[in-house]
C-alpha positions in Angstrom: 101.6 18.1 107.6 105.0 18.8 106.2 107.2 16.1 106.8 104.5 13.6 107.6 103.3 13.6 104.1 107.1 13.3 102.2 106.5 9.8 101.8 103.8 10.5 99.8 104.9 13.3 97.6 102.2 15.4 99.4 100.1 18.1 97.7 102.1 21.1 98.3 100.9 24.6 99.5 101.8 25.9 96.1 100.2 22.4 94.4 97.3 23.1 96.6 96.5 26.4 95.1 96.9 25.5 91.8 94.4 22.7 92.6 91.5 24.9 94.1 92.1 27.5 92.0 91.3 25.1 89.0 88.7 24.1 91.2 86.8 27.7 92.4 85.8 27.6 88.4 84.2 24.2 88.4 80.4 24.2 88.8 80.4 21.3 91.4 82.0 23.6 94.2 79.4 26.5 93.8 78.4 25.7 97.0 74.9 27.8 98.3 77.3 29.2 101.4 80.2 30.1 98.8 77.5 33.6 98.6 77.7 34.7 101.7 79.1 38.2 102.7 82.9 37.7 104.0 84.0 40.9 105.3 87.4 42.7 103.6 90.6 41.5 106.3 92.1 45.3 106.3 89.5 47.4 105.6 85.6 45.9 106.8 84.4 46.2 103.2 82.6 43.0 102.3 82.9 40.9 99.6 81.3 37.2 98.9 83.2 34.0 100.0 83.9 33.6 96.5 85.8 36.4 95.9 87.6 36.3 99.4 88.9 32.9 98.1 90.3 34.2 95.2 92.1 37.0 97.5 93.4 35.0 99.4 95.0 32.6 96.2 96.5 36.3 95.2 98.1 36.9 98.6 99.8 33.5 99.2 103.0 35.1 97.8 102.7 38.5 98.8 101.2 38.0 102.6 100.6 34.6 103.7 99.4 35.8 106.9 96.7 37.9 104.9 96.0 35.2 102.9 94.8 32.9 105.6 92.9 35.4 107.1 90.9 35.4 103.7 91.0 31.5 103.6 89.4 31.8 107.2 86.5 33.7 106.1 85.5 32.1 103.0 86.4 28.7 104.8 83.6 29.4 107.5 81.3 30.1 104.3 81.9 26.6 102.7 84.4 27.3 100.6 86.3 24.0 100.1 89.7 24.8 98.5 89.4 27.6 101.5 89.2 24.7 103.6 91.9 22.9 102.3 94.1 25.5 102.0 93.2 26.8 105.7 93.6 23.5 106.7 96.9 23.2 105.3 98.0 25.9 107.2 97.0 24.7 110.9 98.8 21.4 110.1 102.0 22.9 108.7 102.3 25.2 111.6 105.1 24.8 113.9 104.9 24.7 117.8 102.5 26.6 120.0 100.3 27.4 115.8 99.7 23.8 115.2 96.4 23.0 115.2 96.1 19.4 113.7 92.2 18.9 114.9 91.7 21.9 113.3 93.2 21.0 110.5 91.6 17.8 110.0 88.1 19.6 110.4 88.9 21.8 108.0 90.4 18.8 105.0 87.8 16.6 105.9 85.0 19.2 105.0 86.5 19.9 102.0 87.1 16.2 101.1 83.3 15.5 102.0 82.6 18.1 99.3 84.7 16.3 97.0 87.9 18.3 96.8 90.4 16.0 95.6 93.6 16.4 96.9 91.6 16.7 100.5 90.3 13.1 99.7 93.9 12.2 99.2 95.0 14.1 102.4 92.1 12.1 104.2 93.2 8.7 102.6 97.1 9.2 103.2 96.3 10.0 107.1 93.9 6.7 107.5 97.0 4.8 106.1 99.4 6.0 107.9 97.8 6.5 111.0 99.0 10.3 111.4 97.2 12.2 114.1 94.2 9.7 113.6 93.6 6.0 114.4 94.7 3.8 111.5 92.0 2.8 109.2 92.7 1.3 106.0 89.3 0.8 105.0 88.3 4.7 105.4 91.9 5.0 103.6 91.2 2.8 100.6 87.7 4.7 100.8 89.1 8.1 100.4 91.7 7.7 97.7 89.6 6.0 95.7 87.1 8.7 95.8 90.0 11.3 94.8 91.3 8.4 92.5 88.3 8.9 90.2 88.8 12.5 89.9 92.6 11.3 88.2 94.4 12.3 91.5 97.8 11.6 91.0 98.8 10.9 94.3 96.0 9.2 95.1 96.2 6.7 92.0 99.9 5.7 93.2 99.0 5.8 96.7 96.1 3.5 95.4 98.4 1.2 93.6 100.1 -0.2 97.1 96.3 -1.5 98.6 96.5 -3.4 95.1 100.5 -4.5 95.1 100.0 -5.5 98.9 96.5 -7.0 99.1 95.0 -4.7 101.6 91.5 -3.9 101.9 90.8 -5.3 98.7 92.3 -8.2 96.6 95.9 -8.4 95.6 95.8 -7.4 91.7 99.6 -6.6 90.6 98.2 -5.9 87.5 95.7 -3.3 88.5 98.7 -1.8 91.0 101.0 -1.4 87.7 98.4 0.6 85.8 97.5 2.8 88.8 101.3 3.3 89.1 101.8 4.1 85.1 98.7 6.3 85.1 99.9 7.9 88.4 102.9 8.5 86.7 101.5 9.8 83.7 99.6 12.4 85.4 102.6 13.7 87.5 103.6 11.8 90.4 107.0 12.0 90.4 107.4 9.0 93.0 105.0 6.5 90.7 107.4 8.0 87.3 110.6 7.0 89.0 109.2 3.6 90.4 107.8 3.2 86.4 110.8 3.4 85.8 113.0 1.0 87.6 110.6 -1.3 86.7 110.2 -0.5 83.0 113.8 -0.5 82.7 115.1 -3.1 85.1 112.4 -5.2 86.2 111.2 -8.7 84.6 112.2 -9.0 81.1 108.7 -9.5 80.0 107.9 -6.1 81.1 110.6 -4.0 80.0 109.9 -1.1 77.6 113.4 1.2 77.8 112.1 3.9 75.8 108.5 4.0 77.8 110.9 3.8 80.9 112.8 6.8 79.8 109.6 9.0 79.1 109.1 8.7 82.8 112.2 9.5 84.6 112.9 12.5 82.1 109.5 13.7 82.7 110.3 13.7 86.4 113.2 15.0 86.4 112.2 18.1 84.4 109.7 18.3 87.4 112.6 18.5 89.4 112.6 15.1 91.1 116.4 15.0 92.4 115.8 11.4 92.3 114.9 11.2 88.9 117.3 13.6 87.8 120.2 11.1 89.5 118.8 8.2 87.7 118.4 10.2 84.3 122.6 11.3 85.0 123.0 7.5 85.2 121.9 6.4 82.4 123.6 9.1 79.9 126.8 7.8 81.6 125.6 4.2 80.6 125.0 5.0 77.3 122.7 2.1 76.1 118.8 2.9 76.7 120.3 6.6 75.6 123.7 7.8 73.7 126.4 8.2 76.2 126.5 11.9 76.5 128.8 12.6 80.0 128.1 16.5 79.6 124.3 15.9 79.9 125.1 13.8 83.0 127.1 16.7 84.5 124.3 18.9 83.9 121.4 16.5 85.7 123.6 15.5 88.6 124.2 19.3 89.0 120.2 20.0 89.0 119.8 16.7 91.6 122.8 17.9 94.1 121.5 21.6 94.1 118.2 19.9 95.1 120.3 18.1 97.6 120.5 14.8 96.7 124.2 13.4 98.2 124.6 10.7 96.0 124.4 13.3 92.8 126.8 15.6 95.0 129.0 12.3 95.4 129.3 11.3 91.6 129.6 14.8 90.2 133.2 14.5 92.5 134.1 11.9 90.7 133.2 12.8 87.4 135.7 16.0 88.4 138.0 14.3 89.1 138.7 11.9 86.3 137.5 14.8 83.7 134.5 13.1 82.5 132.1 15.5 81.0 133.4 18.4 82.6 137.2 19.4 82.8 138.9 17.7 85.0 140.1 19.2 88.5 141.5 17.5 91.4 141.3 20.3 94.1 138.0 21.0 93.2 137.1 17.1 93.1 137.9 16.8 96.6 136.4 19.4 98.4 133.3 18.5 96.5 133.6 14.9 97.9 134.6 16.1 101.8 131.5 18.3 101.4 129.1 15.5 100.6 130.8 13.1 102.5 129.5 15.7 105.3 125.7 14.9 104.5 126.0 11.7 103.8 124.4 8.8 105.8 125.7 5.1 105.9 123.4 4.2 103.1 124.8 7.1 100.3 128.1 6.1 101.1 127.6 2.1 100.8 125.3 3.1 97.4 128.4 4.7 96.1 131.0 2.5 97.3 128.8 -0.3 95.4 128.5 1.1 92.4 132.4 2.3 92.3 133.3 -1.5 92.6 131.0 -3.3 90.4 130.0 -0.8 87.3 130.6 -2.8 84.0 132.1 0.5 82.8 135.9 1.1 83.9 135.6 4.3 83.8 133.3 4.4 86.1 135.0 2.1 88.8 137.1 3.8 91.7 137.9 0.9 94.0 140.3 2.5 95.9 137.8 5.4 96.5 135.1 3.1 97.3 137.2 1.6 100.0 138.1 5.0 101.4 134.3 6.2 101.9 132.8 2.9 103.2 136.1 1.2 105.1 136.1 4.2 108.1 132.5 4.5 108.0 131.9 0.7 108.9 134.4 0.7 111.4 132.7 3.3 113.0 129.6 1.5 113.5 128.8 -1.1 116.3 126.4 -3.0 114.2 127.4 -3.9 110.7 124.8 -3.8 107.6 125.1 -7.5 105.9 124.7 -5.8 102.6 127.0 -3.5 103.6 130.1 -6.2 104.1 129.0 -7.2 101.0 130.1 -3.8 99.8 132.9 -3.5 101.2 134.4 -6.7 100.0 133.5 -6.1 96.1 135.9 -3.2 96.7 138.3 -4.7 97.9 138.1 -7.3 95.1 137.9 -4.2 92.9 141.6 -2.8 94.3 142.8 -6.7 93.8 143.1 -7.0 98.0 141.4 -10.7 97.5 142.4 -12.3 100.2 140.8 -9.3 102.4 137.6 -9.5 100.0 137.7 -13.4 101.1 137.6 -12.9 104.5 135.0 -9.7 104.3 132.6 -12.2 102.2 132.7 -14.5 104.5 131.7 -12.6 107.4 129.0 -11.2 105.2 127.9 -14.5 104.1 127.8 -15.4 108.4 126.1 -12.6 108.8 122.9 -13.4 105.9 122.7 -17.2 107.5 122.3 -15.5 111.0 119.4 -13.5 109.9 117.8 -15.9 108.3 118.0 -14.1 105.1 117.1 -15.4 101.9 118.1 -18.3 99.9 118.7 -16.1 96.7 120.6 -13.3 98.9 122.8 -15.1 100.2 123.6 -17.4 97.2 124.4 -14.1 95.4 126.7 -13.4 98.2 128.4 -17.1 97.7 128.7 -16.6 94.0 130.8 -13.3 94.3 132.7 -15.4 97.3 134.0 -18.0 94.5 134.7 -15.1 92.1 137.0 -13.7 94.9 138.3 -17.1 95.7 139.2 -17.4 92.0 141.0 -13.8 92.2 138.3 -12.2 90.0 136.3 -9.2 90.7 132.2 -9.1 90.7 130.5 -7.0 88.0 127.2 -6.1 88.1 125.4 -6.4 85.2 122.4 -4.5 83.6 119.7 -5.0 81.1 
């Protein structure tokens, strides 16, 4: 289950046990089997399934091992966070220990007995397809079961049927206040997605400080994503006071988390001495160590946002050419967006003629693919600022 549920923010082990543990005192999950005898794992004295439950909640940080040998026996008494939690286990096994049929035995029993983050589980594998048949029906089925019980995940999750039109009827409206109250509740993914909308979206749906509730709610959750974003905007300064030391601090919390681009910008912020003292040496091993880790996309973001920030002091063309020029020419098959890059850098370092002829083959490139209209006329408009020996800026709400 581990990787296969990142792109849905899935419901950790440690989530999970809050969860059921919230759950074991709710009156709807006394179950008639939750009674029965469930012998003791290291000693054969017997105890409910009740209470083995809770045992095995205590040992998840002392003996996981232990733990699920609990789980097991108040699992096989009905016990549905048991079930969940055993369940869990069999999918986030590795090798020879997986047991995904197992697994999915388990979840669905405890999602039929109305365990929410097991409906969610359920729903998120019927979308996705992941070691069942894709279903969208059974998937839009499931999360809105958990849905109704304020599921986080399963509200955003939710949200995309409505945004896209599947299963049901395409409502953006109802999708946006899935998302918001997604976000409300926790869901880190739905808070950040709140707010790039909130703050950067359609002008008639803009609400900065709203915007700003969310991504500094999820970044205190520790959302490395969030955090970055958060970073961003005290170095902007406008829908919050510039405050470059409170950037340093959040891109420090999103690289430890491991987040490249954070890694990426807290070189640079060394290196020119902004909200932390400046250092050169220590600026560039910071950079050749993320450089390390990151992919073709970190190093076009960057490069981007290097060459076209409204802020000088947050341009570095020449560095912007120095990440992404090698890395392209490495590559057999160019990005068009990422030509695109590369040429507002070299606009950026005043090497017009070369961001001419690097727009151009972007611009080739966009007709090609049949990208478009409003892509590639964005692409022609920086072409005539080049032309005109001007370089693009980006410009923000």
């Amino acid at each position: 289950m581990g990787q296969q549920y990142g792109p849905v923010a899935r419901v950790s082990l440690i989530a999970g046990v809050a969860v059921a543990l919230l759950m074991l005192s709710s009156a709807s999950f006394a179950v008639t089997a939750g009674s029965q005898p469930a012998a003791r794992p290291e000693s054969g004295a017997v105890v409910d399934a009740a209470e083995a439950e809770r045992r095995g909640f205590l040992a998840m940080k002392i003996n996981q091992a232990q733990a699920m040998q609990w789980f097991e026996q108040a699992a096989q008494a009905g016990r549905p966070a048991a079930q969940w939690m055993l369940g869990q286990h069999y999918f986030d096994a590795k090798g020879e220990a997986r047991d995904a049929a197992r697994g999915l035995q388990l979840i669905r029993a405890a999602a039929e007995q109305g365990l929410a983050p097991a409906q969610t589980f359920m729903g998120w594998l019927y979308w996705q397809g992941a070691d069942v048949k894709s279903d969208p029906e059974q998937a839009f089925a499931w999360l809105s079961a958990a849905a109704r019980q304020e599921d986080a995940h399963a509200l955003r999750m939710l949200s995309g049927f409505y945004r896209r039109g599947l299963v049901v009827k395409q409502d953006p409206g109802m999708a946006q206040r899935l998302q918001l109250r997604a976000a409300e509740l926790g869901d880190s993914f739905a808070a950040v997605s709140s707010y790039v909308g909130l703050m950067y979206g359609p002008a008639e749906s803009r609400d900065p400080p709203r915007a700003m509730h969310f991504v500094t709610k999820a970044a205190q959750a520790n959302d490395v994503r969030a955090a970055y974003a958060l970073a961003r905007e005290y170095l902007r300064g406008i829908a919050v006071p510039r405050d470059p030391a409170a950037a340093v601090q959040w891109l420090q919390r999103s690289a430890d988390g491991g987040y490249v681009l954070a890694s990426l910008w807290l070189s640079e912020l060394h290196f020119k001495g902004v909200g932390v003292a400046q250092n050169h040496a220590k600026a560039e091993q910071m950079l050749s160590e993320a450089l390390t880790r990151a992919t073709l996309q970190d190093k076009n973001q960057f490069a981007w946002e290097l060459s076209v920030n409204e802020d000088e002091r947050m341009r570095d063309g020449l560095l912007a050419v120095r990440v992404l020029e090698p890395a392209l020419t490495s590559v057999a098959e160019k990005v068009t967006a990422y030509v695109d890059t590369l040429a507002a850098a070299y606009a950026e370092i005043k090497q017009f003629d070369k961001a001419v002829v690097t727009q151009l083959s972007a611009i080739d490139r966009a007709k090609r693919e049949r990208r478009p209209p409003a892509f590639i006329d964005g692409m022609v408009a920086r072409l005539k600022l080049y032309e005109g020996r001007k370089p693009y800026r980006e410009s923000h709400p």
